[in-house]
N, C-alpha and C positions, 0 to 999 in steps of 0.2 A: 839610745843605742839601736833603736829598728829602724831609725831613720836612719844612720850611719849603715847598719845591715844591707839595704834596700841598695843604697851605692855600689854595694859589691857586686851587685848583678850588673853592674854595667859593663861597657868592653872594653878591653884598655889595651895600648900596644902590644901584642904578642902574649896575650895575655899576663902581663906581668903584673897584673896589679902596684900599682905604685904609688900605694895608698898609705898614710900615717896620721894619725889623728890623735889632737892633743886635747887631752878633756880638762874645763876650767873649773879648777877647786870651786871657786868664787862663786858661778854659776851653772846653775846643772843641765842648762838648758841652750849652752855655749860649749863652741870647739872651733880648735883650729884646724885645718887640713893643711898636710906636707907632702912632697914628693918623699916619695923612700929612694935616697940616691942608692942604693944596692942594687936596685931594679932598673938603672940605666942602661938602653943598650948603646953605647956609644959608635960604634962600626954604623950601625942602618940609619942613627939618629944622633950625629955628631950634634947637630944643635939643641937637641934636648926639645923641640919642636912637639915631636911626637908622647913625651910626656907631659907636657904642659895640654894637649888636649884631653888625656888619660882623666887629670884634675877634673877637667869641665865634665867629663861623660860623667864621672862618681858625682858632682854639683847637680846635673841634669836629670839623675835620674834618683835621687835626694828631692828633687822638690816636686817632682813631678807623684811618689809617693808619700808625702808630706802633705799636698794640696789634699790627697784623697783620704788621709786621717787626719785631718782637723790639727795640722800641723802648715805653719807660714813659714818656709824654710829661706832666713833670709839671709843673703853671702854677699859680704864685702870683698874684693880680690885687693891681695896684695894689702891686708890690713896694717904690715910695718914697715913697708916699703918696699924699693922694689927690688930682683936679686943681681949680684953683684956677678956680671956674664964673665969679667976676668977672672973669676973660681965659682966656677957654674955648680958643678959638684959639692964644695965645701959651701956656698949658701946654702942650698938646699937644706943643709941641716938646721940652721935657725931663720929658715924665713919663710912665715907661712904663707901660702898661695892663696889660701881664704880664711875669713873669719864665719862662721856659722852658728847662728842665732833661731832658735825655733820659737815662735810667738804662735798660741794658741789663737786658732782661727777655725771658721765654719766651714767642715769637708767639703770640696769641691767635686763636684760629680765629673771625674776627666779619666773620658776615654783611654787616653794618652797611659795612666797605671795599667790600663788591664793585657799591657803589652810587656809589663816588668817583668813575669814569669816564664818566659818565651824566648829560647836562646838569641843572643845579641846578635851572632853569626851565623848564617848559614852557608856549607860553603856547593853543597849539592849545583846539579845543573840548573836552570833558569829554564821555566816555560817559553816557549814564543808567542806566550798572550799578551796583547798589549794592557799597558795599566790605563785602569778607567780614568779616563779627563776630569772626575771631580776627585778622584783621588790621588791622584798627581796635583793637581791645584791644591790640595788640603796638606801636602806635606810639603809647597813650597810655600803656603802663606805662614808656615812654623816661622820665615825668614824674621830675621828682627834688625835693630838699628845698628846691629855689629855686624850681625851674619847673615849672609846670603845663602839659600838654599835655590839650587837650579837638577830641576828631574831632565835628563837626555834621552829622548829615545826614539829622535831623527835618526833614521836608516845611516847618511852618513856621517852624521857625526858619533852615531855610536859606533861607526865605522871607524873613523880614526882615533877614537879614542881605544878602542880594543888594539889597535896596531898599535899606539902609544905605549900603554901598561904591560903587553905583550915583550914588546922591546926592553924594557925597564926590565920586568922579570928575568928574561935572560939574559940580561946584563948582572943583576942579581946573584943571577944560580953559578955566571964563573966570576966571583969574587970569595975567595977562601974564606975571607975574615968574617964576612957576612952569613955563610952555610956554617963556620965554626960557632958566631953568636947563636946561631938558631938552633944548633943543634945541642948547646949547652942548657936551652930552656927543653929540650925533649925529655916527657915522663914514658918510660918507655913498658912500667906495666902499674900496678895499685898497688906494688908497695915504696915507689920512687912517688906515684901523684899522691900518697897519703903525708909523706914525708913534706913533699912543696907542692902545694895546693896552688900554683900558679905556674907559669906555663902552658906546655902545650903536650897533647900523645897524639900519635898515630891514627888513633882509635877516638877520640874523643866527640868525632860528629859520626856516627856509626850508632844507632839506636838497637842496633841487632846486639841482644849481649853476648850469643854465641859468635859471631863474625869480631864485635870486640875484642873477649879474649882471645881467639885465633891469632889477629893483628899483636896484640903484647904479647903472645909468645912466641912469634916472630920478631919481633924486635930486640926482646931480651935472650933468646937465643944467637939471633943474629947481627949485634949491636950494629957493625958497619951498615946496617940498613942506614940508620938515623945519620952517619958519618959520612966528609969527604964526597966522592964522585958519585957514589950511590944516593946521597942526600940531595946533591944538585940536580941528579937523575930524573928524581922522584919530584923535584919543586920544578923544574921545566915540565914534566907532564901535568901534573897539578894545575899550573897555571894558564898551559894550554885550554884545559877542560874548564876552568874558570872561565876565562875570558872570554871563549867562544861561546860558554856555556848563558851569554846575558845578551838582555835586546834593550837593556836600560841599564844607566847609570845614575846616580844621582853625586854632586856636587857640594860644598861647602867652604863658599869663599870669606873672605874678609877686604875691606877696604887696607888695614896695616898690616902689617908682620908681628907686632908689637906681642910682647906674653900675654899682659890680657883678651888680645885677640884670640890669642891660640885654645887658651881657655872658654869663652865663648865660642868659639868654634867649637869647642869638644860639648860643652852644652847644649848648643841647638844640633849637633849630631845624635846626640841620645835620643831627641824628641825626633828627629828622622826615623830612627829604629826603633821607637815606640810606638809611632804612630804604624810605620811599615807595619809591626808583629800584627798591629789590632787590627787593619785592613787585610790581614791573612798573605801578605806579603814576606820576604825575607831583603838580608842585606848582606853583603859580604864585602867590607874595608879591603881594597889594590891598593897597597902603600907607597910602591918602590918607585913610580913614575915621580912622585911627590918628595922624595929623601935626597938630602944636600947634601951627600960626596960625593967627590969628585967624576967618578966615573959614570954617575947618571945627570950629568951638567944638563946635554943636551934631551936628553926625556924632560927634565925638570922647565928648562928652555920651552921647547915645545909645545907643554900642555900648557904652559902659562900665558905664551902667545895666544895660542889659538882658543881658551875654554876661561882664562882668566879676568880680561877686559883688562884692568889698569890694578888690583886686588891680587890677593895671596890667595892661591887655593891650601887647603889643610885638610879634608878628604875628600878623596874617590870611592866610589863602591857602586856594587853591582847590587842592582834591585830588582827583583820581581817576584814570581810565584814560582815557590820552588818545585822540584818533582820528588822531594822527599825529605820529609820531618827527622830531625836532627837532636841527640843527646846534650845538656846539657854541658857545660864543659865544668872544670875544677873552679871551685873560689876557695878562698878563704874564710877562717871566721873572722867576725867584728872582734872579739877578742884580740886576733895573732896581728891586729894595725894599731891599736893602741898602744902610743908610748910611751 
């Protein structure tokens, strides 16, 4: 179970955790992992894309605290085949996405843990330091035989890719169903995030606790903050300050589309923002250039010509040295995923 714990540190779409895990009578030392289809968001992730990397982040950062207690955390994908896309929703409930096997082995001294404790996002401004050439080398030799990891942070190309994600976003902020999804995950003070310990608040990268509560008692006074036009408001300037706010980006491609790709992909994304934490760097996931409806055809188009090669990209994010340390956000316990 503290290897299952360890997972929940990772970062998963919108913070939804989309985690379920089935423990094997049989053996104590086996479990299967599932999507929790409740935590779908279907509006920003019609393909269910963005949950299937969710699986890989909770796998990646499983093994990577595993290697460091003397645990060999080894994961089969797609141990009973694979899920049935004409009722994407209704597989999910009987197919598990991995099988997980923990075999007793000698702790491995890796860096890459002491980055577990260390929020997965940061969404603060970005320094204009550049990142040191062995350190950028060190988080794209993470790359493996599925996934591609590519650090940006040519002048112009992290030029156009900020005008890329830029675009996306506010294509984003006027889609209702989109700003209605997101705003149904908002905990808007500590007695909604003790209730759902997943999602997202106002407040939750804000390490000041008096500036925190101030934020929830504006919220929960004034709920239309989190709602509607005000909500779109608040993620157009947001994303402004984002995007502007980076002089690097880093990548994560695959050769296929395929689910297990997306899952490897969510894998070696964890060990990106692991390695990032330990290098005293941060990371913050731009999703929306990267999401399959309709109305971001051509963002989706775009980035894949120009940053893809011939491969699927499955994240964007923004890397550097932040200009200020960041509060944990909500998780779950290992208990409230067990089914």
């Amino acid at each position: 179970m503290q290897v299952a714990s360890a997972g929940l540190l990772a970062g998963s779409s919108h913070n939804t955790q989309p985690w379920r895990i089935d423990l094997d009578d049989n053996d104590p030392l086996a479990f299967d992992l599932y999507v929790n289809p409740e935590r779908l968001t279907p509006v920003v992730d019609p393909l269910g894309r963005q949950a299937m990397i969710s699986q890989g982040t909770f796998l990646g950062y499983m093994q990577e605290y595993g290697a460091a207690h003397g645990w060999d955390v080894q994961v089969k994908l797609f141990p009973r085949g694979e899920l049935d896309e004409a009722a994407f929703s209704e597989s999910l409930a009987n197919t598990p996405i991995a099988r997980i096997r923990l075999v007793e082995a000698v702790p491995v001294e890796s860096s890459l843990a002491e980055g577990l404790y260390i929020p997965d996002t940061n969404r603060s401004p970005y320094k204009d330091t550049p990142i040191d050439p062995s350190v950028a080398s060190s988080i794209e030799n993470l790359s493996n035989s599925v996934a591609r990891i590519r650090l940006i942070d040519n002048p112009d190309e992290v030029a156009h890719l900020q005008a890329i994600a830029l675009s996306a976003a506010m294509i984003e902020a006027d889609k209702q169903e989109a700003m209605d999804e997101a705003s149904a995950l908002l905990r808007s003070n500590e007695y909604a995030k003790n209730r759902h310990r997943w999602g997202f608040t106002a407040s939750d990268q804000n390490a000041n606790p008096l500036v925190r509560h101030a934020m929830q008692t504006l919220v929960t006074l004034l709920p239309g903050l989190g709602q509607g036009e005000a909500a779109a408001k608040m993620f157009r300037e947001s994303a402004v300050e984002h995007v502007e706010g980076t002089s690097a980006f880093v990548l994560v491609t695959t050769q296929n589309n395929d689910r297990h790709s997306q899952v490897e992909a969510g894998m070696t994304y964890a060990r990106v923002v692991l390695s990032a934490n330990v290098h005293g760097l941060a990371t913050h996931p731009l999703s929306q250039a990267l999401q399959e409806y309709p109305e971001l055809s051509e963002c989706y188009r775009e980035i894949h010509e120009s940053f893809g090669g011939d491969g699927a990209i499955h994240m964007l994010a923004r890397i550097g040295t932040p200009t200020a340390q960041v509060g944990p956000s909500m998780r779950m316990l290992v208990d409230d995923i067990v089914m």
